[in-house]
N, C-alpha and C positions, 0 to 999 in steps of 0.2 A: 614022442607025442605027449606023454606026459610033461615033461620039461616044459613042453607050449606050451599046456593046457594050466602050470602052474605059474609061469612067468606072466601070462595073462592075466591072469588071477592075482597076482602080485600086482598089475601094473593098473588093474581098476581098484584095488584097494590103494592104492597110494592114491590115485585119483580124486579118487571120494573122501579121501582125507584131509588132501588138497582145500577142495571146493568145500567142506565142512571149516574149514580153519580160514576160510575166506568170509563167514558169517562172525567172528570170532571181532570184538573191541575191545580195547581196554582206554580207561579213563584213571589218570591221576588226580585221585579225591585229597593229597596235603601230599606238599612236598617241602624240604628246608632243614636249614642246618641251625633252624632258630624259630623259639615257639611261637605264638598267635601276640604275642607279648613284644615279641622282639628279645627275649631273654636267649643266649646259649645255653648248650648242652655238650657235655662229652659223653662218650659210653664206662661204664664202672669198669674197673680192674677185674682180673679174673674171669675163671670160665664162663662164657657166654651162655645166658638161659634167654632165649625168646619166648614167650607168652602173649596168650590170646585169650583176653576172657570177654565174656558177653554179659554185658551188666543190665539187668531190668530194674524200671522205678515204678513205682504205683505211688504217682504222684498224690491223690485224693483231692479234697475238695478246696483244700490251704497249701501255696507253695509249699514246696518239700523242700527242706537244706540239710545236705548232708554237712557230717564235721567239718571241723578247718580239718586240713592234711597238706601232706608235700611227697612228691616223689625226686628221686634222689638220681632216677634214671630216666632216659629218654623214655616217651612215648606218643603214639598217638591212636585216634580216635576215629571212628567210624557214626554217626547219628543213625541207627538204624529208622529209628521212629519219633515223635517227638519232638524236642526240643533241650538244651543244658546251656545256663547259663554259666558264667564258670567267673566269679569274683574273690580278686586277690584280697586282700588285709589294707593294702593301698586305698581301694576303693574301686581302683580298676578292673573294667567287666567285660565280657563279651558272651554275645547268644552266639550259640549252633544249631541250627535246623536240621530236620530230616534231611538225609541225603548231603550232608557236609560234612567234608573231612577235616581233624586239626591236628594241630601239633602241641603239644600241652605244656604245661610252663614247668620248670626242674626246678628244684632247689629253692620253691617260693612257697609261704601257706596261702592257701585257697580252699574255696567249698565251691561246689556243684545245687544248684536252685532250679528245682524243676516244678513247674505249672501243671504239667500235663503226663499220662502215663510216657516214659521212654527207654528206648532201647539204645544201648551202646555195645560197641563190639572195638576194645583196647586191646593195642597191641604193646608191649613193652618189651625194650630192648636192655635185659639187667646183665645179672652175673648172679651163679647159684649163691646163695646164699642170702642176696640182697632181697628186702623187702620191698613190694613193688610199690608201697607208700606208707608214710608216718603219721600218725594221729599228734594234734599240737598238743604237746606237756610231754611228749614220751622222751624219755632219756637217754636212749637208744645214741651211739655217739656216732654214727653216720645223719641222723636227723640234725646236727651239727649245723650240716651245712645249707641247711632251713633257714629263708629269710625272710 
């Protein structure tokens, strides 16, 4: 009787786990094997580090610009909140809204210009030791291959 009474009980927890994972979506917010740019990316040598950081701007009353920089490795990007526009050295620009995903440009200088307070949540796909972006003038010989 026991054995019923637990196989039972097994078989409306599976149930309800079922019917819960039936509520359940997913949406792909940036997909590609190339940035918002059109530019490529490969993954760095060495041991793989993924990271996730959540970046907040407190834009204030005069757009905000962050440095010129470059990242040397994949990533990409979440808009939590906000807005980022994201202009290369070229000239070339693009906005991201709240609620859009990108893929972000490698191996290029670029700054981030924000109007309005916003949230980011970056994902980056390195290797331990690599830094997850260069400030322009650093000497650093993986910023090398910064263009």
């Amino acid at each position: 009787m026991k054995t019923l009474y637990a196989l039972l009980a097994a078989t409306l927890l599976l149930n309800t786990s079922t019917l819960m994972a039936a509520d359940v979506s997913a949406e792909i917010l940036a997909q590609g094997s190339a940035s918002w740019d059109s530019g490529g990316f490969q993954y760095p040598a060495g041991k793989p580090q993924l990271t996730v950081q959540k970046i907040s701007i407190k834009a204030g009353s005069e757009p905000l610009e962050l440095s010129i920089h470059c990242h040397t490795i994949p990533l990409a990007a979440y808009v939590v909140s906000g807005s980022v526009k994201v202009v290369k050295l070229s000239g070339e620009e693009k906005t991201f809204q709240a609620g859009e995903g990108l893929i972000e440009v490698v191996n290029s200088w670029h700054k981030g210009v924000f109007v309005d307070d916003t949230e980011l949540i970056v994902f980056y796909a390195g290797a331990e030791g690599t830094p997850l972006s260069f400030k322009q003038g650093d000497t650093k010989p993986t910023s090398a291959s910064c263009r």
